[in-house]
N, C-alpha and C positions, 0 to 999 in steps of 0.2 A: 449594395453600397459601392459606390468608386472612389477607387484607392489610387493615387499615382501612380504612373508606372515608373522601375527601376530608373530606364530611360530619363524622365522629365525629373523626377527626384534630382539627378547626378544633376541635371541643368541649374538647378534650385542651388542644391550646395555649393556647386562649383560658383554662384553667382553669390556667396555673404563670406563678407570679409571677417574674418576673426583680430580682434582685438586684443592685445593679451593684457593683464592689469587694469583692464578700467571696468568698473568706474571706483575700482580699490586694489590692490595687489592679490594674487591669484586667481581671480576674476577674469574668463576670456569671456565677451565679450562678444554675443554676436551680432554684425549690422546689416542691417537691411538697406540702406541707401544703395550699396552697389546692387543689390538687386531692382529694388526698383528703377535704376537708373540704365540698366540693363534689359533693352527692349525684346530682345529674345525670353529672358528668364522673365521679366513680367507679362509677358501674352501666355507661355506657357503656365504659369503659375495661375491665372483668371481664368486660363479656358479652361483646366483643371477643372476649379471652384464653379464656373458657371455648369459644364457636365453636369458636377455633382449633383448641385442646387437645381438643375432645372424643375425636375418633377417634384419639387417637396410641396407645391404648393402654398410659395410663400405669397405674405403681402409686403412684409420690410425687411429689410435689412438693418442693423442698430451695430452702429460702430463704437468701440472703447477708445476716449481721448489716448491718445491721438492717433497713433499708427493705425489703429484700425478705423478712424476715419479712411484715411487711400483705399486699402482692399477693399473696404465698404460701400463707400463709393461707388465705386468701379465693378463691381458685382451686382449693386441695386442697379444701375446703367444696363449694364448685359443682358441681367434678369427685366428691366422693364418697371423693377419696383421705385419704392419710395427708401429712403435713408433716414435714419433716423440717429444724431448723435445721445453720448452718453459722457456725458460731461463730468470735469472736476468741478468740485464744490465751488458755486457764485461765477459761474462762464456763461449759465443759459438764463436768457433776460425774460423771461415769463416767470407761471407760478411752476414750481417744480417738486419734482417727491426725490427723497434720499437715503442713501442707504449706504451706514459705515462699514467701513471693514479695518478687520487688523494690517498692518504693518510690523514690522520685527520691533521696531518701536516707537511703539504709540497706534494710532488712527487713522484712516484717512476715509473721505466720500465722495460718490458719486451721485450725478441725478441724471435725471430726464427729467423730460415737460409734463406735465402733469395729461395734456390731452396729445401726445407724442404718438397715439394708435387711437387716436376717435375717431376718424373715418371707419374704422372696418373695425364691426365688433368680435372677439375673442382672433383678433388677427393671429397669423402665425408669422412668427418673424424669428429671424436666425443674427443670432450675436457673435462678430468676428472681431477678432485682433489679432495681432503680430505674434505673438507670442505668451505663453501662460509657465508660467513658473511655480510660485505658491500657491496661484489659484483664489486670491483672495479679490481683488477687483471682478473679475469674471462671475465667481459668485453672488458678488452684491448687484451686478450689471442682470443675471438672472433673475434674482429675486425680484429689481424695478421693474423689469418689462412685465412681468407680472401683477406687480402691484398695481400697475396701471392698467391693468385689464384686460393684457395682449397674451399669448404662448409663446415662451420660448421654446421652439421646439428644437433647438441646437446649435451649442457653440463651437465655434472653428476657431481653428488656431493656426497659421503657418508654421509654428515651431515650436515643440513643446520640450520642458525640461526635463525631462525625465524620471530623474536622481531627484525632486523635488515634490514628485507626487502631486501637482496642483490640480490634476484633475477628477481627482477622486475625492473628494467634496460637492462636485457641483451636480448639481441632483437634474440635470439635462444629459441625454446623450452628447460627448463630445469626440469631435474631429480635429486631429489634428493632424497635417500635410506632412512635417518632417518631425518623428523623432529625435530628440538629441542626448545623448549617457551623458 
């Protein structure tokens, strides 16, 4: 499996702004805009993820509203595949399958389309976002791609929380590019 190098790593960090207090007081805050906006740190950051991804044999890519729409994107492109979003609840205009998950408080859902992996039966497709914290979207994003009859055969992350444990719940091996304590 390929792991970043030390190298491309520092280009990543050096390329996200910290926030301090938002989007509540003690809260930093990490943003992705100056990376993506950052055409050195977004090539290295893809060509990374396309390495990684070449040989898995995927068929999709399936991105989490919204951030991970972009890396998504832009990985299905490199890779040649197909994209598939994963929507908040009442975004995607066909028939759709959904799946809650907790929030600190209350609920929240995601879907897909209900024929979002009909072309290629038992497709294997790789679920990315920005980032995983709790861990609670990214699980319920696993479970649809399956319900609808695809593999998730593994979720990426560009940046995981660490101090949060989100990904130890989700019952796919998962990648993520930069640790953070």
């Amino acid at each position: 499996m390929k792991t970043i190098s030390p190298n491309d790593k520092q280009i990543l960090l050096d390329s996200i702004r910290d926030i301090p207090d938002f989007p509540k007081p003690g809260i930093i805050f990490k943003d992705i805009t100056t990376l993506l906006s950052n055409p050195k740190a977004l090539d290295t950051l893809m060509t990374h993820l396309q390495n990684r991804y070449q040989t898995y044999n995927l068929d999709y890519i399936a991105g989490i509203d919204a951030r991970g729409f972009i890396f998504g994107s832009i990985l299905a492109d490199r890779l040649g595949l197909g994209f598939v979003p994963i929507r908040k609840k009442g975004k995607l205009p066909y028939t759709t399958v959904a799946e809650k998950y907790s929030l600190e408080y209350g609920f929240d859902e995601v879907e897909v389309h209900i024929d979002a992996f009909a072309n290629k039966e038992n497709a294997r497709v790789l679920l990315i976002d920005d980032l995983i914290a709790t861990g609670g979207t990214a699980t319920a994003a696993t479970s649809l791609i399956n319900k609808v009859g695809a593999n998730c055969i593994e979720a990426c992350f560009i940046m995981e929380l660490d101090f949060l444990e989100g990904s130890k719940d989700i019952d796919v091996p998962v990648y993520s590019v930069l640790h953070l304590e």
